[in-house]
PLY file of the C-alpha trace (Angstrom):
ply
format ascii 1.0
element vertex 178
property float x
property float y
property float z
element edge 177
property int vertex1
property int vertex2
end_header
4.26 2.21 -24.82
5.74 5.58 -23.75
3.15 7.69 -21.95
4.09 11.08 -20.57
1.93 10.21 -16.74
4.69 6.98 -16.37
7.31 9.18 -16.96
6.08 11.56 -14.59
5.35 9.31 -12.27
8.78 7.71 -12.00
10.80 10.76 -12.35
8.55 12.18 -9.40
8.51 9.12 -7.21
12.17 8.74 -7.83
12.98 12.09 -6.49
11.23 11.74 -3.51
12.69 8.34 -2.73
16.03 9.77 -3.27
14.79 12.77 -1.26
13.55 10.48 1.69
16.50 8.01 1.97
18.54 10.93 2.01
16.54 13.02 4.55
15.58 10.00 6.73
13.48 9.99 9.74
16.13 11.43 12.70
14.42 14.67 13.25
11.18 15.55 12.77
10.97 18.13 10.31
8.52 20.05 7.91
10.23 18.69 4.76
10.41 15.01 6.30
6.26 14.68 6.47
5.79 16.73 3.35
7.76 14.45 1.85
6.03 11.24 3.46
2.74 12.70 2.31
3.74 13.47 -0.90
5.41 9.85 -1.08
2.43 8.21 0.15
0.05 9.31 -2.86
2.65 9.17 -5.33
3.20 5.80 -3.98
-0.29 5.13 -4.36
-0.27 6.32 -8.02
2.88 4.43 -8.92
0.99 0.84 -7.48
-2.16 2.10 -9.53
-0.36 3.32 -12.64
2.25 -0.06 -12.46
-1.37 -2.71 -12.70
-2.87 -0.76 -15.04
0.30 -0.71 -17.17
0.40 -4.75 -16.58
-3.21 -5.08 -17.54
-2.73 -3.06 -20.73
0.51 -4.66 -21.96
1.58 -7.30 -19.79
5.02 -8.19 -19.69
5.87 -5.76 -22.57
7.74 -3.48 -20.74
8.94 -5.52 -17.71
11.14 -2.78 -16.00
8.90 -0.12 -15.99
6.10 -2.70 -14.32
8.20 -3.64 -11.73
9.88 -0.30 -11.01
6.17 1.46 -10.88
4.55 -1.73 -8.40
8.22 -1.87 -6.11
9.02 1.80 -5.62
5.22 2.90 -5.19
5.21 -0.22 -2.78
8.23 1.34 -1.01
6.84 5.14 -1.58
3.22 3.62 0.16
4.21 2.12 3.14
6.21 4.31 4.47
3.20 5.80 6.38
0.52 2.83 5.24
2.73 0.31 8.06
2.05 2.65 10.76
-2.42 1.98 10.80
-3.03 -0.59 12.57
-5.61 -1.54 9.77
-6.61 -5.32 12.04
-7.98 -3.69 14.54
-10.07 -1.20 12.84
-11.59 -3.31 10.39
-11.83 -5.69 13.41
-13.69 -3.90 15.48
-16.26 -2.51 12.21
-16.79 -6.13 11.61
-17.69 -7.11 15.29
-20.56 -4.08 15.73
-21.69 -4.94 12.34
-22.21 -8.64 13.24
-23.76 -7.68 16.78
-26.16 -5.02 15.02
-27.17 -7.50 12.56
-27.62 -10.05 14.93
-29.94 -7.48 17.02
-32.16 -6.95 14.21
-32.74 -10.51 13.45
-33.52 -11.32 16.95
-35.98 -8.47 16.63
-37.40 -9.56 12.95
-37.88 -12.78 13.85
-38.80 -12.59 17.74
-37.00 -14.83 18.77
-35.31 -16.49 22.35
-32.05 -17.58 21.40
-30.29 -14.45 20.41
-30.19 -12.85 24.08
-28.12 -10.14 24.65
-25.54 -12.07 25.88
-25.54 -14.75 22.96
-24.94 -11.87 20.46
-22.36 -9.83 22.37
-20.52 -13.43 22.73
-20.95 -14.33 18.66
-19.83 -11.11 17.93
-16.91 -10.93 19.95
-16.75 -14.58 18.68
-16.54 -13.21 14.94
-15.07 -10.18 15.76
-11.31 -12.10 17.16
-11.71 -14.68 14.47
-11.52 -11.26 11.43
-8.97 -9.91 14.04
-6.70 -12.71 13.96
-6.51 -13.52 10.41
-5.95 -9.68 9.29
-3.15 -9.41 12.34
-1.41 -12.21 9.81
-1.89 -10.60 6.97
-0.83 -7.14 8.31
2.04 -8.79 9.56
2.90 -10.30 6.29
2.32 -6.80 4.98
4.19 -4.49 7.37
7.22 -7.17 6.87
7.28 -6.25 2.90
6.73 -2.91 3.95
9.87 -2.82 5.83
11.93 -4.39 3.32
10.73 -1.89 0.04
10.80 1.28 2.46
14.43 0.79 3.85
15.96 3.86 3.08
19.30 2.26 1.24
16.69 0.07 -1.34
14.36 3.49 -1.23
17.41 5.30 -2.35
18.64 2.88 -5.39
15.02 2.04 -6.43
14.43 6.11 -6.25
17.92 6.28 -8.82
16.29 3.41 -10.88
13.18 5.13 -11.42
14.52 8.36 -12.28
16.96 6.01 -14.81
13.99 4.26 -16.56
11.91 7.50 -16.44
14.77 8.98 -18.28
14.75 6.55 -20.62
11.14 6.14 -21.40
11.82 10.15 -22.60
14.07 8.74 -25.13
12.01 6.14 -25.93
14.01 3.14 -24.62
13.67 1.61 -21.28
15.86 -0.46 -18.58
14.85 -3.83 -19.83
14.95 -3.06 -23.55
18.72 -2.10 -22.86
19.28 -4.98 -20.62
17.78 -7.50 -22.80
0 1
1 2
2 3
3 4
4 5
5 6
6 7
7 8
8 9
9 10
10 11
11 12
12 13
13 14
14 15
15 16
16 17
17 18
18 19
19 20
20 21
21 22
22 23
23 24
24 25
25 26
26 27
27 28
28 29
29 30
30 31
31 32
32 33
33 34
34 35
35 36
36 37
37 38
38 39
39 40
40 41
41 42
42 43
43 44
44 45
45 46
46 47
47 48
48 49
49 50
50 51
51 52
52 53
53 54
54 55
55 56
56 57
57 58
58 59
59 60
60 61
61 62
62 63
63 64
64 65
65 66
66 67
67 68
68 69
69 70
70 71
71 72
72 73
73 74
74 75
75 76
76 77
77 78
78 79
79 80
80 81
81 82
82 83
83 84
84 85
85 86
86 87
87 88
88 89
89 90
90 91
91 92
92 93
93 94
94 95
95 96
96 97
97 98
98 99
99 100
100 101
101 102
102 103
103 104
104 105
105 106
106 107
107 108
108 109
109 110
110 111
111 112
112 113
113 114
114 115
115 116
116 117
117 118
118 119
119 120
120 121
121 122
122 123
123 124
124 125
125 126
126 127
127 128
128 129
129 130
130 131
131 132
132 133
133 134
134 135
135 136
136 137
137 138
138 139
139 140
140 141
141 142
142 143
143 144
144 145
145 146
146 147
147 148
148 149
149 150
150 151
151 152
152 153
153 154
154 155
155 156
156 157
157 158
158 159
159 160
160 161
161 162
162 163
163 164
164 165
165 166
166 167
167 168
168 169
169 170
170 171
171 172
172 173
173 174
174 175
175 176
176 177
């Protein structure tokens, strides 16, 4: 199940994890966000090219699944934790509701939805989205910080570039393993 874009993508995405835990974040340099950026949509790949892998073959090739999904994970939220994506989506949610509200209040002429009752039900809806994507964020940023600490970024980042390797010769990590 060999493809030359896996192998890419872990011997890339294993460099730069190797190249990140090794860098860190004490000084702010040039290389440090280059590689965050780069990280970030190799990350992105990796997630992308790890389900489509599953979806293809399942289980097949187990270590190259997981290795794709956890280091892409790790490579993503490096700079993914840092949006505060709750409030955003929030907020879009509550001026949605509110405009909708405003045109059905002007559609069907009606006295109930004041001004008032629709800035209220959309502050209403908008705390109620809030709350429940804070909890998922949370749950998010927490995994987030556990795949993107630098000493798992580095050894995930040297497993990568091992079962990249080894999808070159045609083998892979849980093929030798099992």
């Amino acid at each position: 199940m060999a493809h030359p874009v896996l192998e890419s993508a872990l011997l890339i995405g294993g460099i730069i994890a190797i190249f990140i835990a090794i860098i860190g974040r004490s000084e702010k340099t040039s290389k440090d966000e280059i590689a965050l950026f780069l990280g970030f949509i190799v990350g992105a790949i990796m997630i992308f090219l790890g389900i489509v892998l599953y979806s293809e073959a399942g289980w097949e090739t187990p270590s190259t699944v997981i290795v794709l999904v956890l280091l892409g994970l790790g490579l993503f939220f490096r700079v993914f934790k840092k949006v505060k994506w709750a409030a955003v989506i929030s907020l879009i949610v509550g001026i949605a509701v509110g405009y909708g509200l405003y045109l059905l209040s002007k559609a069907i002429l009606t006295s109930l939805l004041t001004p008032t009752v629709i800035i209220v039900l959309a502050v209403i809806v908008m705390f109620i989205v809030y709350f429940i994507l804070k909890f998922l964020e949370d749950i998010v940023d927490f995994v987030g910080a556990v795949v993107s600490f630098r000493p798992i970024l580095f050894i995930a980042g040297i497993v990568a570039v091992l079962e990249g390797v080894l999808l070159l010769l045609g083998n892979s990590l849980s093929a030798i393993l099992a």
